[in-house]
Structure formats: structure tokens, C-alpha cells
C-alpha positions in Angstrom: -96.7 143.1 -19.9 -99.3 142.4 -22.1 -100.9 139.1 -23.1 -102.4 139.6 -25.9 -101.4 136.3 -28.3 -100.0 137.4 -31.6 -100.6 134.2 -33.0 -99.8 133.9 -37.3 -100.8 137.3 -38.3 -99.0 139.8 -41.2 -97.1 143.0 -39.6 -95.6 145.1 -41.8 -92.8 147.3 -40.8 -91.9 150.8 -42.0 -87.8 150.8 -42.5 -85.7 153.7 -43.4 -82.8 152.7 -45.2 -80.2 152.7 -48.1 -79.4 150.4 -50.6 -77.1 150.0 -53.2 -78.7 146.9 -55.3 -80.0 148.0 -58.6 -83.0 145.5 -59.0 -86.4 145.8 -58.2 -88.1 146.2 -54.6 -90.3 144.1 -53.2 -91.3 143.3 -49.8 -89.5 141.0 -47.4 -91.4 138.6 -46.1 -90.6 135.5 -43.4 -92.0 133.5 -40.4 -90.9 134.3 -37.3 -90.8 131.5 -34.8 -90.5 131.9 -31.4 -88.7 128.7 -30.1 -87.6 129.7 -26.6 -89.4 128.7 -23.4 -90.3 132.9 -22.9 -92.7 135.7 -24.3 -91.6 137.3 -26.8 -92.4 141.0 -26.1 -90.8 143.4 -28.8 -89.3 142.7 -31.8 -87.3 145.0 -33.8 -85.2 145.3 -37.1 -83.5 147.5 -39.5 -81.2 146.8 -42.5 -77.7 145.8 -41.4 -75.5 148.9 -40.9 -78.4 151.0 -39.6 -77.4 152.7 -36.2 -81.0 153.1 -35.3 -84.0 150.7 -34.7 -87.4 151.1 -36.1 -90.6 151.0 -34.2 -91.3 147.7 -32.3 -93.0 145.3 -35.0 -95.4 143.7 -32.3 -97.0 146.4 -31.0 -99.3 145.6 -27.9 -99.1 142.1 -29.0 -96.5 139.2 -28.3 -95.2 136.3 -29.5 -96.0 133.6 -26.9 -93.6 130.5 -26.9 -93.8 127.9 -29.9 -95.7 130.6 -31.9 -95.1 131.5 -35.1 -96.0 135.0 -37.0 -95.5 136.2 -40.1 -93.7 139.0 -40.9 -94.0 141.8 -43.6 -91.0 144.3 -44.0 -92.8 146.4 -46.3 -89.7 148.9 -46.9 -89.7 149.4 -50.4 -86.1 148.1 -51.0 -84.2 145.5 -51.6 -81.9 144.7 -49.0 -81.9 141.0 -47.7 -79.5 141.3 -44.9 -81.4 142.8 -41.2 -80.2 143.4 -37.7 -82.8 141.7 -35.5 -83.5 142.6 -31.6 -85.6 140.5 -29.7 -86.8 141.4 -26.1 -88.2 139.1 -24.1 -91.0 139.0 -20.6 -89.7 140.9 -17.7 -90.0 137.5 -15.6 -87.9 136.2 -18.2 -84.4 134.8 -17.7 -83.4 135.7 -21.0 -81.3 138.3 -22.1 -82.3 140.7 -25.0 -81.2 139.4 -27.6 -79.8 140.5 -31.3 -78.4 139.0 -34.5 -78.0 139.6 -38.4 -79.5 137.3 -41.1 -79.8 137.4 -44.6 -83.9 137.1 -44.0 -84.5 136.4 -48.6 -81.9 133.4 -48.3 -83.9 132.0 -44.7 -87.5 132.5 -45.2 -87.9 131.7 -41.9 -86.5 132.8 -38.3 -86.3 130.7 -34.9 -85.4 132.7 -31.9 -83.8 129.8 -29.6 -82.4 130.6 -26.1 
């Protein structure tokens, strides 16, 4: 695995999606903390419903324990609600590990174990 500290940098994230809200798009931004004892080695989204994942947001970077990045979904729409998938070191104990937020209502993410 790489090792390559991702440290508080902007990603931005190409997301193919629908949406149904009339207003206008802009994009989603929101820190992502990673609060577990673990690196963080791919992260992943797409709007809620979406039976496919996008491209892994990180890259050949990570997201070492008690960092924090932010995070641009730069999708063009305006859909609040994501699926999340976050993978972790393969010395890790952890389990991959996903979940659904409302991401414009939070601002903000921690990944906890």
C-alpha cells in the first residue's frame, strides 16, 4: 500500500447520477475525518440508489489516522444524500466499510471503527 499522506487537500469527484430536485447545482463539499486507529486507503461514493461506485476519490494517496481532507463532489447536481465506502490498510483489522448520509445537512464526516 502506498504512504503517501493525503493530508487537507480538495478532491473532486466525477459522479454520474439522477436527480429529481428542481433547484440549482452546485458542488458538494465536506471534511472528511478519518477517526479510526487505520489508513484509510480508498474512498468511494455515489448518490444513494446508484448500483455502481465511482472511481476511488484518493487516488495513490491516503488518509492516515486523525487526518482530515476535504472533499469536493464536483457532480453538477444537487443531490445531498451519498452512499460512502471506505476501505481500509491491508494490515488493518477493520472491515470495509459503508454508509449513507445526507453530506449538505453534515458538512463534515468521521469514519470511527
Amino acid at each position: 500500500m502506498k504512504s503517501k499522506v493525503l493530508g487537507s487537500i480538495a478532491l473532486a469527484v466525477s459522479i454520474v447520477s439522477a436527480s429529481a430536485m428542481p433547484s440549482r447545482a452546485e458542488d458538494l463539499k465536506f471534511q472528511l475525518t478519518n477517526g479510526t486507529n487505520s489508513v484509510l486507503t480508498r474512498f468511494y461514493s455515489s448518490p444513494a440508489g446508484i448500483d455502481n461506485w465511482e472511481e476511488d476519490v484518493f487516488g495513490e494517496n491516503v488518509l492516515n489516522p486523525g487526518e482530515t481532507a476535504n472533499i469536493t463532489i464536483a457532480d453538477g447536481r444537487t443531490v445531498c444524500k451519498y452512499d460512502m465506502r471506505f476501505e481500509f490498510d491491508e494490515d488493518s483489522d477493520l472491515e470495509t466499510t459503508e454508509d449513507t448520509q445526507d453530506l449538505c445537512a453534515l458538512g463534515s464526516y468521521t469514519i470511527h471503527e
